[in-house]
N, C-alpha and C positions, 0 to 999 in steps of 0.2 A: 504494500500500500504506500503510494504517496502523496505529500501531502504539499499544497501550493498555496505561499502567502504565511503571512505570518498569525500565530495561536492567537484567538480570539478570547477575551478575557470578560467576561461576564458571565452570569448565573445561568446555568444549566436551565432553570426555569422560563429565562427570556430567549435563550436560541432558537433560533426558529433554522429548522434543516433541510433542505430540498435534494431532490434529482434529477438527473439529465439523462435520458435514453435517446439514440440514433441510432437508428436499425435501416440497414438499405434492403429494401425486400430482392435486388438482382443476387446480390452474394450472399445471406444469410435471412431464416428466417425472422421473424417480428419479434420480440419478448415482452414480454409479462411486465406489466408495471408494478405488480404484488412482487417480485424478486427484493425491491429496496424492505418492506417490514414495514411493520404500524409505525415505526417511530417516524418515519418520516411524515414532514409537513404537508408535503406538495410532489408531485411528482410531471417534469413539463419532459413530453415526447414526440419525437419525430420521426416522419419517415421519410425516408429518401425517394427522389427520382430519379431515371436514366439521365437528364440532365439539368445540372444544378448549376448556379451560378451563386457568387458573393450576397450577391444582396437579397435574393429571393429564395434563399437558403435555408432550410431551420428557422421556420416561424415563431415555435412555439422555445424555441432559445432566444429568439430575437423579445421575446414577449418578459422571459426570465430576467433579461437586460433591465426589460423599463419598470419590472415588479422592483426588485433592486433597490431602485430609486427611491420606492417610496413604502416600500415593507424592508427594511434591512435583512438580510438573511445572514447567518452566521457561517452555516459549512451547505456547501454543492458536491453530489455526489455523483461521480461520473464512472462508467467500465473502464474507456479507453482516453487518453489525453487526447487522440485522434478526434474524437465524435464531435469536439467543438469547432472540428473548420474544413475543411480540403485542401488546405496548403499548411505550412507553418506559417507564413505570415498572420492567417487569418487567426491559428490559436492563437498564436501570441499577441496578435489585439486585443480578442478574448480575453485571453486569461488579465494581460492587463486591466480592461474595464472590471471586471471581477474584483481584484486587487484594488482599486479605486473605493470600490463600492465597500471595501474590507470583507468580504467573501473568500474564505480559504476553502480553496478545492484539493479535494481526496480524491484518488485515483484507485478504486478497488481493488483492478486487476494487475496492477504493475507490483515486481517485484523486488522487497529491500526498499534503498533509500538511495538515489544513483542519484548524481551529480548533474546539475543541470546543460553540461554540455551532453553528458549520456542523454538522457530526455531529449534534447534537441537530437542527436544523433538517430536514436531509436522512433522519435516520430518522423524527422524523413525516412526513414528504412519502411514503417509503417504506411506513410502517404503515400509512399511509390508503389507498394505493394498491394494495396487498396486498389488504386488506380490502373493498375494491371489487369487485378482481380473484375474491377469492375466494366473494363473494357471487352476482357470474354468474355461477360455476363450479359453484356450488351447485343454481341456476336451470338449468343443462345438465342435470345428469346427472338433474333430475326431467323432463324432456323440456319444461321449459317457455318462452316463447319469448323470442327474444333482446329487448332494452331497445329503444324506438323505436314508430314509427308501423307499423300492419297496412300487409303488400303489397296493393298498388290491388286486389278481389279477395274479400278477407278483411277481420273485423276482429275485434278482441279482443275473447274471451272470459275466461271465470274464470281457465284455465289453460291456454288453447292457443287459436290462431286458431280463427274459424269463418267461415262461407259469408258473403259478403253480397252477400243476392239481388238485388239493382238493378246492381251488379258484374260480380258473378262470370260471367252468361253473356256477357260481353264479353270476358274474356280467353277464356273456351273457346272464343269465336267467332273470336278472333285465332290461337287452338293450331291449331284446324280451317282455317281459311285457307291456316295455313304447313303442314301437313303435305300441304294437297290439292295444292298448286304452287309447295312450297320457295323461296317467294320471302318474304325477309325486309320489304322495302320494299314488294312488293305488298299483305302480310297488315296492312302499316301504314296505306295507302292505304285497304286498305278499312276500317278502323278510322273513320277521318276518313271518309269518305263515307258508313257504313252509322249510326253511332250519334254522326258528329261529335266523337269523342275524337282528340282527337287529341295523337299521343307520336312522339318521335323514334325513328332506326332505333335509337340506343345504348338507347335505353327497351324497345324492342322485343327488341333482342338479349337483355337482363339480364329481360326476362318467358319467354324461352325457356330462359336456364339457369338459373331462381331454383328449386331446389330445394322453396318453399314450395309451388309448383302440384303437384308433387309426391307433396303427401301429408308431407314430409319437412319435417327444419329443421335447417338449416344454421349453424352460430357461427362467432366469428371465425378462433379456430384452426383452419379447414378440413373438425373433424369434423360426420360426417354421425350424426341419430338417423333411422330411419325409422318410417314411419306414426303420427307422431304428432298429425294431423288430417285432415280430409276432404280429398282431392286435388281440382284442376281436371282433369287427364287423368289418363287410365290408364297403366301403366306401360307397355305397350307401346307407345305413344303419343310417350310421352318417349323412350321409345331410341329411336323413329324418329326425332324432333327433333333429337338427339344426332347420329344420325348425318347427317343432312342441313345439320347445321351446319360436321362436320367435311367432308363434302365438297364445300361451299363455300365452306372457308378458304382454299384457290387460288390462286379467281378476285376478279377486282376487285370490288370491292363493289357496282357499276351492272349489270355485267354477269352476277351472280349473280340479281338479278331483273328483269333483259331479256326481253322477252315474245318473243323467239324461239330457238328449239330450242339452234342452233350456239352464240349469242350467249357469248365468253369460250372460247369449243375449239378456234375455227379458227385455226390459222396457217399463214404462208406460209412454204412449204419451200422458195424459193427465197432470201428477203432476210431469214428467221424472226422477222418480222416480226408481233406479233398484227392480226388482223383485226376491221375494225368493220362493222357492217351499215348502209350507205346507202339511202336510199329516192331515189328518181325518180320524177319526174310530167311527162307531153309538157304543151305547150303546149295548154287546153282542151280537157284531158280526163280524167276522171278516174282512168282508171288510174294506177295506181301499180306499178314496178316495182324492188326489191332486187336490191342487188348487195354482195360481199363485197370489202373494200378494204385493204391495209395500211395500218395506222395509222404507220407510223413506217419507212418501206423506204428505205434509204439508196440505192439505187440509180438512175442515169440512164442512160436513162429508169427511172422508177418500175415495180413487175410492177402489173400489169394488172390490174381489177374483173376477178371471177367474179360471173355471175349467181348468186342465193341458191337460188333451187329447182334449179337443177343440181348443189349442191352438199348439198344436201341428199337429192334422188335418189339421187345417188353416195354418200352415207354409211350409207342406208339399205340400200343393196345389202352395199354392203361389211359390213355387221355382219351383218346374216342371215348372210353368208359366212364370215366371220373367229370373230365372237363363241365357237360352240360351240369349234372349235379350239384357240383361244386357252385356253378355261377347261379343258379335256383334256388341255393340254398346262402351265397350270400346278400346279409344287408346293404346292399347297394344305397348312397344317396341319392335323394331324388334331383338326379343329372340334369334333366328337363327342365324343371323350377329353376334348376340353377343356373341353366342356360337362358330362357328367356326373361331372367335377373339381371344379367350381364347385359344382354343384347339391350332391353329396355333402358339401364341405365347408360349406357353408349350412346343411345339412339338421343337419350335426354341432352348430355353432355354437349353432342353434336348438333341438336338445334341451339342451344345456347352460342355456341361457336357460331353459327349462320348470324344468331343476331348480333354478332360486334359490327359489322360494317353500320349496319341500318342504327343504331346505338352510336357510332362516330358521326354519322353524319347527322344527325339533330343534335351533336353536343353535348349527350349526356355524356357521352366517353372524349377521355383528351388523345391523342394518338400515342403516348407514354402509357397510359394508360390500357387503352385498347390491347395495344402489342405484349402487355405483360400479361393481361386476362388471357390473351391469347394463347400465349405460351404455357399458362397455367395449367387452360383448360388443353392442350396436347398431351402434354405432358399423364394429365389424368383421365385420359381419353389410350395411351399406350399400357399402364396398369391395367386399363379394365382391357384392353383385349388380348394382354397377357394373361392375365387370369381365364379367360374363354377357351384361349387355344388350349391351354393346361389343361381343361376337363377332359375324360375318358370318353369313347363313343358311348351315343347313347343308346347303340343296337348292339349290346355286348351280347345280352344272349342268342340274338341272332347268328353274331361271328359265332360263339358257341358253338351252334346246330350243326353251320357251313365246315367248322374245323375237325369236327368229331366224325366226318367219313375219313375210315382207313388210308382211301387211294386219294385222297388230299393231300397224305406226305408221304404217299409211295412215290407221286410224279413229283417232288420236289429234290432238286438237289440239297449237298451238304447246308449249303451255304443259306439257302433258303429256309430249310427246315431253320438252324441258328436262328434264323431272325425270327421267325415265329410261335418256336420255343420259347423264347426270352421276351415274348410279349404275354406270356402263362405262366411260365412256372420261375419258381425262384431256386429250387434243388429238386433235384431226382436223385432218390437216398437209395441204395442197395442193401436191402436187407437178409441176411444172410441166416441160411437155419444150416441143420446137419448134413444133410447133402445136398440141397437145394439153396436156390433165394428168390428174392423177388423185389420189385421195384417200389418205392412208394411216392407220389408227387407230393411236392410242395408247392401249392398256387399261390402265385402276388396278391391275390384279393381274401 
């Protein structure tokens, strides 16, 4: 805490205490004027706009000024020594008029008792930073894009990304990859073999949740504006990606793109043990033969390889069998409600968005004004259609019916079956008796 001006000497009874809050709503939320306590007297606050000037600054501090004059106040309580001006000059007029008026200000947030060249030093470092801060906050709320290099992709236009066609069908070819067989390191692979690009999987991951493919653009604070350029996919697209990413958060990272089905489901219900898939070859010849092994069974003797297409037969029975039951037998939320909750609320959002023009032009809105509602209401217009995509289909039992014929994943490949395995089940456990065993599901719902 510091303290500006010199100790005021009279009776605790006659001090009369006030505070000063600046809150600019581009870089930081609004606060609470209950933050200062009962003790204080008065509490004078402002809020900032996108463009401020000297004299039309801080009303309600300009106001504090002329109370001064003719109510003495003894201490002004302020967060930052910044909030009294946008340059130093301006504080230190401030703080002088203060000083005049015999008004010693406290500075809450600052720490120790630093020297007033420090203070000067620390509030330019502070004004420059504000003003920084406040310039990209600026750039936000016109939807324009964050500071840096275009995502691999795109590249900068006047006001917003755009296509760039030597690029961009590379990453839609990398979207198309991962959504045909949810394998994040497959869709990388073929990157490097098809157009010799080659990016890590971490590169890979951050091209599948970059918000910019999108269509959208994302800042540092977290908010979202949408449609504010040409997307690489479609949004229906993207909430597949989304969810194929959440349900292979898991599984280990190799076995999430394992070219075979069980690869990361199976364990052993004997030693619970995960299992890994071994290959076998006889002496000259080239068959090849899978079997499924614990990786880690503490047991002696060890439990025992299962052949892989046996266990795979038996999985596939067992789900034609289980699958429908299971999903009739669970509490499902009511999806529907949920969905036309969402939609309604969007739809609402969205008319209000339509009436800022016609709200500008009768005056009730100032165009500072407008462009931040604006921004507001995007911003809370991409929440709700995040939370939309996020929901499950609402014909789950139907997928049910469709998934529970046999020759639905006889005609599937390895890689196929994987992906619609892992839209089911979360472990296929092998349980093992005296000469036999058998499979048992584990369903995500």
């Amino acid at each position: 805490m510091t303290n500006f001006g010199d100790p005021v000497q009279e009776s605790p009874l006659l001090m009369k205490i006030v505070a000063y809050l600046y809150t600019d709503p581009l870089i930081e939320p609004s606060t609470d004027a209950s933050i200062w306590g009962w003790e204080i007297d008065q509490v004078y606050q402002d809020l900032g706009r996108q463009n401020t000037t000297a004299k039309g600054d801080r009303p309600h501090l300009q106001q504090l000024l002329k109370d001064c004059q003719t109510q003495p106040v003894s201490y002004l309580l302020v967060r930052r020594i910044e909030e009294l001006g946008d340059s130093v000059e301006i504080v230190s007029t401030r703080l002088a008029e203060l000083e005049a008026f015999g008004v010693r200000v406290i500075v809450t947030e600052a720490a120790g008792t630093p020297t007033p060249l420090q203070v000067l030093q620390e509030l330019e470092q502070n004004q420059r930073s504000r003003r920084i801060r406040q310039g990209h906050a600026r750039n936000r709320v016109k939807a324009l894009p964050p500071p840096g290099k275009a995502p691999y992709g795109y590249k900068r236009g006047k006001d917003r990304y755009v296509l760039d066609r030597s690029t961009a069908p590379i990453v839609k070819d990398f979207f198309e990859q991962f959504l045909l067989y949810g394998s994040l390191r497959g869709a990388v692979r073929y990157l490097e073999k098809r157009y010799s690009k080659k990016i890590s999987a971490s590169t890979g991951h951050r091209w599948l949740t970059n918000r910019v493919y999108r269509g959208d653009l994302e800042y540092q604070d977290g908010r979202v504006v949408l449609n504010t350029h040409i997307p690489i996919i479609a949004r229906e697209e993207a909430a597949q990606v989304d969810r194929l990413l959440r349900r292979n958060r898991p599984l280990q990272p190799r076995t999430a793109s394992a070219p075979r089905s069980l690869a990361g489901l199976a364990i052993c219900g004997e030693c619970q043990s995960p299992m890994t898939i071994t290959q076998v070859t006889k002496p000259r010849s080239s068959q090849e033969y899978l079997y499924l092994r614990p990786t880690a069974c503490p047991k002696r003797p060890k439990c025992s390889a299962i052949a892989y297409d046996q266990v795979l037969e038996k999985t596939i029975t067992a789900i034609c069998q289980e699958l429908p039951r299971a999903v009739s037998q669970t509490n499902l939320p009511p999806i529907e409600g949920i969905k036309r909750g969402l939609e309604g609320a969007i739809a609402g959002k969205q008319q209000v968005l339509d009436q800022i023009p016609t709200l500008l032009e009768q005056g009730i809105f100032d165009a500072e004004t407008a462009t931040l509602r604006t921004y507001n209401l995007q911003t809370e217009l991409a929440q709700l259609q995040d939370k939309l995509a996020q929901l499950p289909p609402v014909n789950l039992v139907a997928i049910a019916q469709t998934v529970s014929i046999p020759q639905f994943w006889l005609d599937l490949s390895e890689s196929e079956r994987r992906f619609y395995f892992r839209e089911f089940l979360r472990q296929v456990q092998l349980i093992r008796h005296e000469t036999d065993w058998r499979v048992q599901l584990v369903f995500i719902f």
